[in-house]
C-alpha positions in Angstrom: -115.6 19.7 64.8 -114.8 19.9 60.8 -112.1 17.3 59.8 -109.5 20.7 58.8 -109.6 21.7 62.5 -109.0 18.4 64.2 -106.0 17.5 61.7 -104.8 21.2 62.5 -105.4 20.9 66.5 -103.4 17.5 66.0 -100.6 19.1 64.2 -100.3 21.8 66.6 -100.0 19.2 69.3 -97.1 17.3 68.1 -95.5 20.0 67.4 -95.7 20.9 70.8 -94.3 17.7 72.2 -91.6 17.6 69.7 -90.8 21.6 71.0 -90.6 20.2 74.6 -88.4 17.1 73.8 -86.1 19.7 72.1 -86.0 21.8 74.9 -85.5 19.1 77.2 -82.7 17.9 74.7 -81.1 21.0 74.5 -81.4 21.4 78.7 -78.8 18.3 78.7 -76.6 19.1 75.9 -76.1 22.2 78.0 -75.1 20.4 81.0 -72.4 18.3 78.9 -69.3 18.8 77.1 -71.3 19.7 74.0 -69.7 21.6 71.3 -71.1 24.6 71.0 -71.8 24.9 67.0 -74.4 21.1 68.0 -76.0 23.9 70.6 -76.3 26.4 68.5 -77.9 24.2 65.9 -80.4 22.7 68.3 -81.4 26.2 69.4 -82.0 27.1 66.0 -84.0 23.8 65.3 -86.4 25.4 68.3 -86.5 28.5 67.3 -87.5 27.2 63.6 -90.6 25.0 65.7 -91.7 27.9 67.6 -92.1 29.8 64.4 -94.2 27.1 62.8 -96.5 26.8 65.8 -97.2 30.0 66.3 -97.4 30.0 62.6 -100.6 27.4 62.8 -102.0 28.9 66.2 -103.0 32.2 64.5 -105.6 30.4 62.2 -107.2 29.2 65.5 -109.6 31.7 67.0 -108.5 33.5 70.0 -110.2 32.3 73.4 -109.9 28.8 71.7 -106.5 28.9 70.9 -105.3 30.0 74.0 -107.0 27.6 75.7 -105.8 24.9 73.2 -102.1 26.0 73.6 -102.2 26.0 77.5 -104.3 22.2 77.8 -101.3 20.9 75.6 -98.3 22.3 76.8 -99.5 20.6 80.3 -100.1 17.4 78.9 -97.2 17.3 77.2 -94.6 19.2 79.6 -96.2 16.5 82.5 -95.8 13.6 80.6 -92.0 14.4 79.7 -91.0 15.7 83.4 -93.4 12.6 85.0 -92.5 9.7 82.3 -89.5 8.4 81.6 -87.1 10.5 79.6 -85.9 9.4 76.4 
């Protein structure tokens, strides 16, 4: 696997994890007494990541990235619903 496509495969995957702990973040603030602007602002912080992953997923071929993307939002989403959350 050439170096570009690792480091991009590993950049797509934390910004994965750091989508889920957002939504998971956002989940409880939504549950609380949070303000509404700090909701809307977290929101907009996910939207912003999606963006950016999708924006990094489309130099990936198809049937890999699809693959890719399902494999780490598993891994990812299992580790934060199994593991302790922070």
């Amino acid at each position: 696997m050439p170096v570009k496509e690792k480091e991009l495969k590993g950049a797509i995957k934390i910004g994965i994890k750091t989508l889920i702990i957002q939504e998971i973040r956002l989940l409880r603030l939504e549950r609380t007494f949070t303000p509404s602007f700090i909701i809307d602002e977290v929101s907009h912080s996910i939207q912003e990541s999606k963006k950016e992953i999708v924006r990094l997923t489309r130099t990936i071929a198809q049937r890999e990235r699809a693959a890719l993307l399902r494999k780490m939002i598993r891994q990812q989403w299992t580790r934060k619903l199994i593991g302790p959350l922070n």
